[in-house]
N, C-alpha and C positions, 0 to 999 in steps of 0.2 A: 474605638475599634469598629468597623465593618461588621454587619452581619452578615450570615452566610449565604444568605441568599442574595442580597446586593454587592456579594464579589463572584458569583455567577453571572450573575450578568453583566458583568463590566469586563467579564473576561471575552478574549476575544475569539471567532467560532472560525473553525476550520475549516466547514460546511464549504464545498463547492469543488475542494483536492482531495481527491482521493492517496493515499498513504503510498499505495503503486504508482501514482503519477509524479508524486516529489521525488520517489527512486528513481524512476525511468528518467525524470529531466534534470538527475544528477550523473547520470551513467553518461560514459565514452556512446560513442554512435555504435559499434561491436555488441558490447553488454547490452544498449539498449534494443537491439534487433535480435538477439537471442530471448532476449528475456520475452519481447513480445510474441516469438512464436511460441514460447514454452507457455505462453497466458493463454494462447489460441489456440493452443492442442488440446483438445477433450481427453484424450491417452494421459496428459502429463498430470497428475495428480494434484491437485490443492495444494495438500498438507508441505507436499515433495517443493514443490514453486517455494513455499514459506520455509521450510528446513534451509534447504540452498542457499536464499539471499541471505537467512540469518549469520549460517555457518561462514559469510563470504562479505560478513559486515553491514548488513541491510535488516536490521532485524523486524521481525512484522511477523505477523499474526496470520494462522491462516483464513480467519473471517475478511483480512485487511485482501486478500487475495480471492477470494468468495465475492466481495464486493464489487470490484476492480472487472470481475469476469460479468459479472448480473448486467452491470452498469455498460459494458463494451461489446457484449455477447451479440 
């Protein structure tokens, strides 16, 4: 058996996609143009951004949306 440390790091890093970007280049060109002004509005709340896609099958975290805005801001 594998130690637990030697199946960390063979596991493979996600590092470089942000959680927002695999939704957005899954989305129709619609969704994905709404969703980006709602990333870009200081008004539109975090938490609200992450409620939404969850409730509408995108589920993500609001830090995964905190991220998404640091990184694009």
């Amino acid at each position: 058996m594998v130690d637990l440390y030697s199946e960390m790091r063979l596991q493979k890093s996600h590092a470089g996609k942000l959680k927002i970007d695999e939704i957005l280049d899954a989305m129709d060109e619609e969704d994905r143009a709404s969703l980006r002004a709602a990333l870009c509005d200081p008004g539109v709340q975090t938490q609200r951004v992450a409620h939404v896609l969850t409730e509408r099958g995108w589920p993500v975290s609001w830090s995964a949306v905190n991220n998404w805005r640091r990184a694009n801001a």
